[in-house]
DOPAPA-405948 format. One record per residue (C-alpha): x, y, z; residue in one letter. Coordinates in steps of 0.1 Angstrom, whole numbers, plus 2048, in hexadecimal, padded with zeros to 3 digits. Layout:
REM DOPAPA-405948
XYZA/...
REM end
This chain:
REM DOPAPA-405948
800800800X/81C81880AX/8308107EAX/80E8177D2X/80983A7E5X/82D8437E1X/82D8397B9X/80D84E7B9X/81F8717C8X/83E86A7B3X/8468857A3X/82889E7B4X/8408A47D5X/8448C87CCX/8218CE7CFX/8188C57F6X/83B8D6801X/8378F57ECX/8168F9800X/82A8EE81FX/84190C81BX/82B922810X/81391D830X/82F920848X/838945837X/81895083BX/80F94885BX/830959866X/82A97884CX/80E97D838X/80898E819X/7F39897FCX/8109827E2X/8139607FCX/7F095B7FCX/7EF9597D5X/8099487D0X/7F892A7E8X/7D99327D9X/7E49287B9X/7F99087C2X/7D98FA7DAX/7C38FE7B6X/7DD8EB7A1X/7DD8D07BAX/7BC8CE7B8X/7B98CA792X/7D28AD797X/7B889A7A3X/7CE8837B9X/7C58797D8X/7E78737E8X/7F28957DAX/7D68A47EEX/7D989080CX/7FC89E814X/7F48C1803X/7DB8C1824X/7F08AF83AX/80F8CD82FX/7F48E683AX/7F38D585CX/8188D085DX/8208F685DX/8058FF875X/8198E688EX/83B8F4884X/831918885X/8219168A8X/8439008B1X/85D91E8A6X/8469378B2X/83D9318D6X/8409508F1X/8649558FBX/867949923X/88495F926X/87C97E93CX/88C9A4935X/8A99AA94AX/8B69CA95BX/8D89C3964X/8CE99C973X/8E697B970X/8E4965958X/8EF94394AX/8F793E927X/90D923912X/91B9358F9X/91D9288CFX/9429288C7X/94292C8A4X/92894F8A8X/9429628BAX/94F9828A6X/96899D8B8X/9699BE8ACX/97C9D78BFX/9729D38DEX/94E9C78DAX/94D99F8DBX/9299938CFX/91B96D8CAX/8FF9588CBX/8F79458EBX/8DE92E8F7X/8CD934918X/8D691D932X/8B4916941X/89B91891FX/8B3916907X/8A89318F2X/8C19428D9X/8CC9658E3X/8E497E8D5X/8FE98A8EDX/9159AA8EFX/92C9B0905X/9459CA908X/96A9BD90DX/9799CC928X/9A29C791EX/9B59C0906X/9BC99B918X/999996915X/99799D8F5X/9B19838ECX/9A196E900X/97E9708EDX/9929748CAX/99E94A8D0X/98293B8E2X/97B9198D1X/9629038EDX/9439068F4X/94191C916X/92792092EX/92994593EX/917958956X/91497E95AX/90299C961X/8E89A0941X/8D09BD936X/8B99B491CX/8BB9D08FDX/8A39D78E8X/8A49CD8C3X/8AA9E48A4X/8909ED890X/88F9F7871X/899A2086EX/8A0A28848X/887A2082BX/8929F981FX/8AB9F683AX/8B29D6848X/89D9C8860X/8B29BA87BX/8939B0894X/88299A877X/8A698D86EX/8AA982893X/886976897X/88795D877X/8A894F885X/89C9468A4X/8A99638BDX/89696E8D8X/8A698B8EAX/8C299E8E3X/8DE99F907X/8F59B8911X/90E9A5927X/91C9C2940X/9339A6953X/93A981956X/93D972975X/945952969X/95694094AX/958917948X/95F8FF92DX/93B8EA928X/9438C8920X/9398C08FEX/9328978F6X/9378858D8X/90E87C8D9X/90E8A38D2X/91E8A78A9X/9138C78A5X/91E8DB8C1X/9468C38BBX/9428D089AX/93C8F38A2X/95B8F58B9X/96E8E489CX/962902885X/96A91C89CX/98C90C8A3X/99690D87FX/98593187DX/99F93E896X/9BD92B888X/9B8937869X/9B595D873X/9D6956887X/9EB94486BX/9E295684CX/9E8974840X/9C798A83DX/9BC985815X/9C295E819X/9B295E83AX/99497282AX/98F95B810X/995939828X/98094683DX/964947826X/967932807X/972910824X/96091A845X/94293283BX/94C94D850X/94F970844X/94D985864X/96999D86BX/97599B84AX/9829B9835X/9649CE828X/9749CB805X/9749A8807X/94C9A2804X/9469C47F5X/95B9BE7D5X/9489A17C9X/9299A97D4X/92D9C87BFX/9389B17A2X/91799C7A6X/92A97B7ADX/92897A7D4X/9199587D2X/9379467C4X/94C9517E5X/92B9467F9X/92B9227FFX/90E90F7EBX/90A8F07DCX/9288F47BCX/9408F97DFX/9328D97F3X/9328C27CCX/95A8CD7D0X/9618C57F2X/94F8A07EDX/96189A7CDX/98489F7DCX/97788A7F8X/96686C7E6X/98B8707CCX/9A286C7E9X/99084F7F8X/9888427D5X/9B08417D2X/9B48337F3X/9A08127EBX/9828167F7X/95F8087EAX/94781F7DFX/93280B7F6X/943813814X/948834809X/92483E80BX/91F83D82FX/94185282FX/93486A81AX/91487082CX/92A87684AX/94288E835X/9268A5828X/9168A884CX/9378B285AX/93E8CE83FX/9168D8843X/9238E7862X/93E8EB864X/93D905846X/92090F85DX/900907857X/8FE92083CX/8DB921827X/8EA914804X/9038FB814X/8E68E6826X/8CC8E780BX/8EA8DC7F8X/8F48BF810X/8CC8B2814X/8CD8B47ECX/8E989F7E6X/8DF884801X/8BC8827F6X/8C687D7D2X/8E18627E1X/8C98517F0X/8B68517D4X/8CE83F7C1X/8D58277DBX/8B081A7E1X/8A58207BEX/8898377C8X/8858447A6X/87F8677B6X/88288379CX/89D8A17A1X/87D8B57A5X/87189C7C3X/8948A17CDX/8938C17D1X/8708C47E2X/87B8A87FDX/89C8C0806X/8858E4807X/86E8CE822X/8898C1834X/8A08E5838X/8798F3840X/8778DB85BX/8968E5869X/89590D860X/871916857X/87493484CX/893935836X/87E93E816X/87B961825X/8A3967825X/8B3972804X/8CB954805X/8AE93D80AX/89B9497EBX/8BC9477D7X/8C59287DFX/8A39137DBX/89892B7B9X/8B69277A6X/8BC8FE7ADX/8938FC7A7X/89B913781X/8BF8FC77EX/8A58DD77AX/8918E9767X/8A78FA749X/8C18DB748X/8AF8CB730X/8A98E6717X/8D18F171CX/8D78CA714X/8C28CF6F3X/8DC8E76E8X/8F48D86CEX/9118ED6CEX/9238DB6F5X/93E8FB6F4X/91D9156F6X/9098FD714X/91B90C730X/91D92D724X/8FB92E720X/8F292173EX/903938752X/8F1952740X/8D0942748X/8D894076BX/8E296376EX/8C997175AX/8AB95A772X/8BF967796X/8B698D78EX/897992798X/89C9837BDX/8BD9987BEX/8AF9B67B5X/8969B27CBX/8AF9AD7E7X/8CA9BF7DBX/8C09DB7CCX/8DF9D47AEX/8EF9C0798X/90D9C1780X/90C9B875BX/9339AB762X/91F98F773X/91A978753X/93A97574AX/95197476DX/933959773X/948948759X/968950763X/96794D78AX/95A92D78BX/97691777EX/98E92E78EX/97D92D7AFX/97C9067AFX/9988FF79CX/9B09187ACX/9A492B7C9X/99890E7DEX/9B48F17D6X/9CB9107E4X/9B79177FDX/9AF8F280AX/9D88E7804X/9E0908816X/9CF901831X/9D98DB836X/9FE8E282EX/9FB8FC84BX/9FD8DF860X/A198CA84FX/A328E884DX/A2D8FB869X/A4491985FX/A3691B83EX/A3393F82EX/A1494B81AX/A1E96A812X/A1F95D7EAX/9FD9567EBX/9F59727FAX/9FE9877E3X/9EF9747C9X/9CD9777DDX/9D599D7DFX/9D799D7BBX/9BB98F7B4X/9A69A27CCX/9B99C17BAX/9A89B479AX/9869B17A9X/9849DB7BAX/98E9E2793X/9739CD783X/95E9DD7A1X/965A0179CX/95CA00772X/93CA1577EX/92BA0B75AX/9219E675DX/9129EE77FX/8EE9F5782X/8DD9FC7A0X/8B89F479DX/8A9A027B8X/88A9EE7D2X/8769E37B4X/8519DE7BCX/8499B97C2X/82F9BA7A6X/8529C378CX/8679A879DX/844990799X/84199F772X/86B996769X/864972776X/84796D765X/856979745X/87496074DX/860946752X/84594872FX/86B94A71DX/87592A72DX/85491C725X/8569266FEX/87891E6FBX/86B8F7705X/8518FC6EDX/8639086D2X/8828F76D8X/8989176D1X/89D9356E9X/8A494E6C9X/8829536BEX/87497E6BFX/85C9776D8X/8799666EFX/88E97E6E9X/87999F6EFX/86D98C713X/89498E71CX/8969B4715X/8789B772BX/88A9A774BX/8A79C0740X/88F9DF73CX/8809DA75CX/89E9E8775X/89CA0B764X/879A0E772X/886A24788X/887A3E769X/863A3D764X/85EA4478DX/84BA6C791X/852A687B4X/86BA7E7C6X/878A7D7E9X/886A95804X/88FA7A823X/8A3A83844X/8B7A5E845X/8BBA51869X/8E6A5186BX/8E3A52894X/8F3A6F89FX/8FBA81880X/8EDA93862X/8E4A8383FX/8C8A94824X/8C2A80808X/8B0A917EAX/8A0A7E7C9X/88FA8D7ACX/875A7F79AX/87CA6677FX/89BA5F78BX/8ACA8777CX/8C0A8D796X/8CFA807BBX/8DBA937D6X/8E8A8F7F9X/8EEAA7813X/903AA0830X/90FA74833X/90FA6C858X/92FA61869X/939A5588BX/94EA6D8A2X/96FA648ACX/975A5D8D1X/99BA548D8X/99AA2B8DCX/9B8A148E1X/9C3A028C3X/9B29E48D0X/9909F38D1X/9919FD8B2X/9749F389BX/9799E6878X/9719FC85DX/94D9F885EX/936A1885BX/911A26861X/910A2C840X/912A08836X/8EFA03846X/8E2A21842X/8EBA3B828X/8F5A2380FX/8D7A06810X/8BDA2080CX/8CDA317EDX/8D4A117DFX/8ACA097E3X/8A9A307D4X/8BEA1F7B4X/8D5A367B9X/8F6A307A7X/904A527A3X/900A737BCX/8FFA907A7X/90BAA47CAX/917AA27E9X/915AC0804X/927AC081FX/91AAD983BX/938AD884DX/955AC985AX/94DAB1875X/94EA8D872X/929A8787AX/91FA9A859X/93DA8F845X/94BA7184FX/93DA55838X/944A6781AX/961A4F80DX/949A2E816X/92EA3F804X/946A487E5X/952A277E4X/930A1B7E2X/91CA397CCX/92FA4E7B3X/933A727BFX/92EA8B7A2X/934AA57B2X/93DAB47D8X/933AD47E5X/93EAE4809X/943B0681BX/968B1281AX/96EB1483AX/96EAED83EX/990AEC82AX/99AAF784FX/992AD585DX/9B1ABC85BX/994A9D85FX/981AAC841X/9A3AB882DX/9ADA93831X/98AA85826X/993A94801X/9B4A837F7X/9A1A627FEX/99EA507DCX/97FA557CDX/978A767DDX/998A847CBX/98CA7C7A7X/969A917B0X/964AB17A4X/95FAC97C1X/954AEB7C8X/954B047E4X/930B157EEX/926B347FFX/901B47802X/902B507DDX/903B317D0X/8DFB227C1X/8D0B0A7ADX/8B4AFB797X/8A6ADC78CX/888ACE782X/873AE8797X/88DAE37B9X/89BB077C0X/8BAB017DAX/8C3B207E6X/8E5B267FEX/8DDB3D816X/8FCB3382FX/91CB37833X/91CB5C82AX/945B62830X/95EB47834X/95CB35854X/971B19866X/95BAFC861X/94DAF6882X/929AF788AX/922B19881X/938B1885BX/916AFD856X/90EB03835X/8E6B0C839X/8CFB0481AX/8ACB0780DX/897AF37F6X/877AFB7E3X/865ADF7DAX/846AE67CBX/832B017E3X/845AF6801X/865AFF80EX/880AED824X/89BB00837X/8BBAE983EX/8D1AF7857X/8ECADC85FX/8F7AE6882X/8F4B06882X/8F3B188A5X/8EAB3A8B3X/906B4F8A5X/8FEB42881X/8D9B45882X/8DDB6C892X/8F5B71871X/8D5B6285AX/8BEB78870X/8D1B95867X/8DAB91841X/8C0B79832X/89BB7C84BX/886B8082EX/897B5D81EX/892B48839X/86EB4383EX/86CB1A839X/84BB0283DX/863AE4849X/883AEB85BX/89EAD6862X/8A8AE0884X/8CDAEB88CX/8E7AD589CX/8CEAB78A4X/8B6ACB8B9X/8D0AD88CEX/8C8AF38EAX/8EAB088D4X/8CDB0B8B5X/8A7B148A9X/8A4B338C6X/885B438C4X/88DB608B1X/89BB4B896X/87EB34897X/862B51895X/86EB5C876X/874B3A868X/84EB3186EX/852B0C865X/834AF786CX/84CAD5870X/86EAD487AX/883AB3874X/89DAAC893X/8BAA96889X/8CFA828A7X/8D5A608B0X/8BFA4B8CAX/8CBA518EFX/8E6A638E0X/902A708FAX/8F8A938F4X/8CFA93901X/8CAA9F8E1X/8AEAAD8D6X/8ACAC98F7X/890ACA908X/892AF1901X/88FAEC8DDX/875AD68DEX/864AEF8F4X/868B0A8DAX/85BAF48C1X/839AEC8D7X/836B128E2X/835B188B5X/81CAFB8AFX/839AEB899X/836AC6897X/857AB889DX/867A9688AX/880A8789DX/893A6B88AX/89CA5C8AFX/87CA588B3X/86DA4A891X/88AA4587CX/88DA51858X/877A6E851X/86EA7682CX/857A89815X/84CA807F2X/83CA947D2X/833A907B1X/838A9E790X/80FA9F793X/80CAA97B7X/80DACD7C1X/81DACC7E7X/82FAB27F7X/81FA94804X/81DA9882BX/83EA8C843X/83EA68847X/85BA54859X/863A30861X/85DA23882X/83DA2B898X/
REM end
């Protein structure tokens, strides 16, 4: 009976774990793309007519309401202030950045996953942390702290992040009390496995120089923390991230090498089975855990199975059986970018091998299926990403055989003969790495083959795949993928990015950069893009050991949200002045964006932080240009008048250089951090100019600026306050914001609610009211 209802469901798997997955997203998130999407699958079922099908199509439903209430009970894990606590810590999450140690950590009594920081409080201690390798069990004073939320338009959103994986609290450890080796046994693989990761983690960042460390790191153990930003950023830039993240081409190389060498050795394929299954659960984590690399490893067993006990299962039931079993074990993984990737493009690799096979010429089939391939992953990673790089279909090509055929045999030998020869130099291969990575920041910086795309609408991303998937379906038909038709549905996909083009919405937004300043302005249809002010962290003196690596605000903040904006090129930058908290991202944001052009007072040439900031590479090849009150411009209907600084100044808070926009009817005054002395200068030389609807209040809402002279004159009805949450400074004053209540002047406070923007339209004849991120 068993064996006539599994002949029955061969081949239909996909069906009852498509609804499987689908239920267990939307009972976690909703939305009515999901709803469709199962809406659609639950009728096709249904005209299949076949009973088993439907049986497990209902029993899937069933299944996901279990899981979902499973992953989803109530944390029993109280808020702390400052109360003990007993946590085993996960050797392989620990990462140590200046003198901030952070991991993941199970809590002793319920054994739900937290995320712990703790401040290290020597440089002993932070040696100590930097070559932990066993599983510990620590106690300490702990203060639950609350999670980030999204602040910036498309920014990411750490608190869902942390939800789908499992966290439930976020722990500030203010001291440990206690630290003790937990005994791990050998009934427990995992955790043995996890120390053996972390161990080979920390040896590798002590014996290698940094490039092949980088690159060991990641392309043998799956771990990319603390490495150097350039590392990831190049080819991510270059589109071809995935072939440094493991997947299933890296775990296919590691077996072969494996199965060879035993092969070699003597051994049976027989007995090599079992040893395989072993092998690929071992690198599963110890290249940890990582999204592709266990789909990957449930892939290849299923199919081995397969083989073994003739089930006669299809690659497509293949692939079905591994998305249920990684659901069972991470439910919601089809939410995460890597997830979607992973599954959609080994789902696409089924289906178009048989029409690549169909094509005669063998020289063209791998060229053209690396095309394919490409060409089917843009829609998810513009949806995700926000950009692409037409450089991607042919390094594609290229990488791959030098990634697998160079790279990793260097990598792998380096690392074994590490052991063997104990004194052994690498400083040869490290400059060849260097070179290479050389190679990639040129390929990176030809500013031509990028395009940035912009947060395209889901209905856009849903219209690109559909078009993809009727020229798949007439290629199968018509046996040739050259036909007009096919060809004019691949221009569509390639149309669809510049969307952004045909957008007649403008935008004014106040980004949330903490404790800093940054204006971002866009014109309709995409004419023109503007930024006032980038954010930046001050500089307190540190020791060298606390120093952070060279990760910014603007990597998270600034530089997401234009990328969403599809912006690729600033036509300006304006610095108000010469303090870092206004100016100090500009070389990560020129190394991300093209600057066109850069525009500050004179006085900050007086600044040896900002004089410094210009001889940095990209900054030097931008054209720049000194302002002053008589400086103006117009575009598109946007008057930007200067109205500050009237003489040369020092570039301190009152050189700010002070500007006003007219958009449509309505006018914005920007006044950087000016204080007193400057708006008493802009009082006395400019009062009939400064009359604003929406002012962007001086210095952050400091007590030093908006006095109540300056603010009668001003009459805005809205005034936008700029600081960081529970910033050092108890900005905004509590005498501002009393000046602001005495006026009736509703105040926005990007401390409070995050990014704040307005929007207009070519058709609209004011701008849309304030709106801002978080409630």
């Amino acid at each position: 009976m068993l064996n006539t209802f599994l002949n029955n469901i061969r081949g239909f798997y996909f069906f009852p774990i498509i609804i499987f997955s689908l239920s267990l997203l939307i009972l976690k998130e909703s939305n009515i793309f999901l709803f469709l999407c199962l809406f659609f699958v639950l009728l096709r079922v249904l005209f299949l007519k076949n009973k088993e099908i439907i049986f497990l199509s209902v029993l899937g439903l069933f299944l996901s309401f279990a899981i979902h209430i499973y992953y989803n009970q109530e944390s029993n894990l109280p808020l702390m202030e400052d109360e003990e606590l007993s946590l085993v810590l996960i050797p392989d999450t620990i990462q140590v950045d200046g003198d901030l140690a952070k991991f993941e950590a199970l809590e002793k009594k319920t054994k739900e996953k937290v995320i712990v920081n703790y401040k290290l409080q020597s440089k002993e201690e932070k040696d100590i942390f930097l070559q932990l390798t066993k599983t510990y069990q620590l106690t300490g004073k702990a203060t639950t702290q609350p999670i980030e939320v999204v602040r910036n338009l498309n920014g990411f959103d750490y608190k869902r992040y942390l939800d789908l994986n499992g966290v439930s609290q976020k722990i500030k450890l203010t001291e440990i009390t206690s630290f003790e080796i937990e005994k791990v046994s050998i009934f427990q693989p995992i955790k043995k496995i996890k120390e053996i990761r972390r161990c080979a983690i920390v040896y590798t960042n002590y014996r290698f120089p940094t490039n092949i460390g980088s690159y060991m790191n990641a392309l043998l153990f799956g771990y990319k923390e603390n490495t150097p930003e350039s590392f990831q950023g190049v080819w991510q830039k270059l589109g071809v991230a995935h072939l440094f993240s493991l997947s299933g081409m890296h775990i296919y190389f590691f077996i072969f090498i494996f199965e060879w060498l035993f092969l070699v050795a003597g051994l049976t394929k027989e007995k090599l089975y079992y040893l395989s299954i072993i092998f690929v659960f071992i690198l599963v984590v110890m290249t940890g855990l990582g999204t592709g690399m266990v789909r990957a490893g449930i892939q290849w067993l299923i199919k081995q199975m397969n083989d073994k006990y003739k089930w006669h299962l299809s690659l497509l039931d293949c692939w079905s059986i591994a998305l249920f079993i990684n659901c069972l074990i991470d439910p919601y993984l089809l939410f995460t970018a890597g997830g979607q990737l992973t599954y959609y493009l080994t789902f696409m690799i089924i289906m178009i091998n048989p029409l690549v096979n169909q094509v005669n010429r063998d020289y063209l089939k791998p060229w053209l299926f690396s095309f394919i391939i490409s060409w089917l992953s843009l829609p998810l990673i513009w949806f995700h990403f926000y950009e692409w790089n037409w450089l991607n279909f042919i390094l594609t090509i290229v990488l791959g055989p030098v990634l697998f055929m160079g790279l990793l045999p260097i990598l792998l030998i380096s690392f074994i003969l590490s052991f063997i020869i104990p004194s052994l130099s690498f400083n040869l291969i490290e400059r060849c790495f260097i070179l290479f990575q050389g190679k990639g920041e040129v390929a990176a910086s030809w500013n031509a083959f990028r395009q940035v795309t912009g947060k395209l609408p889901a209905v856009i991303i849903m219209v690109a795949i559909i078009c993809q998937w009727v020229w798949l379906i007439e290629w199968e038909n018509k046996k040739s993928c050259s036909s007009m038709k096919m060809n004019l549905l691949v221009l569509l996909t390639f149309l669809i990015p510049f969307w952004k083009f045909v957008n007649p919405r403008g935008m004014i937004a106040f980004v949330d950069v903490g404790q800093g300043d940054s204006i971002f302005l866009q014109l309709p249809f995409h004419r023109g893009n503007y930024l006032l002010d980038t954010g930046g962290r001050l500089n307190y003196e540190r020791e060298e050991w606390q120093q952070f690596t060279d990760k910014r605000g603007a990597d998270y903040t600034v530089i997401p949200f234009m990328k969403s904006k599809g912006v690729k090129e600033l036509d300006a930058v304006y610095i108000s002045h010469a303090h870092e908290d206004h100016f100090g991202d500009l070389d990560r944001i020129s190394d991300n964006i093209k600057v066109k052009k850069l525009l500050f007072g004179e006085g900050s040439y007086e600044q040896k932080n900002f004089k410094k900031m210009l001889t940095y590479k990209q900054i030097k090849q931008t054209k720049k240009e000194v302002i002053s009150s008589k400086n103006n411009w117009q575009r598109d209907g946007i008057i930007a008048d200067c109205l500050y600084p009237l003489t040369k100044g020092d570039g301190q808070n009152n050189d700010s250089v002070v500007l006003k926009l007219q958009i449509k009817d309505q006018s914005i005054l920007l006044m950087g951090d000016l204080e007193k002395e400057g708006e008493n200068e802009l009082l006395k030389y400019s009062p009939g100019l400064l009359q604003a609807d929406i002012l962007k209040a001086g210095h952050h809402g400091s007590n030093t600026s908006s006095q109540e002279n300056f603010l009668d004159i001003v009459k805005p009805t809205e005034a936008i306050i700029s600081c960081g949450q529970n910033n050092h400074y108890n900005h905004p004053s509590k005498e501002t914001l009393e000046h602001f209540e005495d006026r009736n002047i509703h105040e926005f406070r990007t401390d409070e609610q995050g990014m704040i923007y307005y929007t207009w339209s070519m058709f609209s004849k004011k701008l849309s009211k304030g709106k801002y991120i978080k409630d």
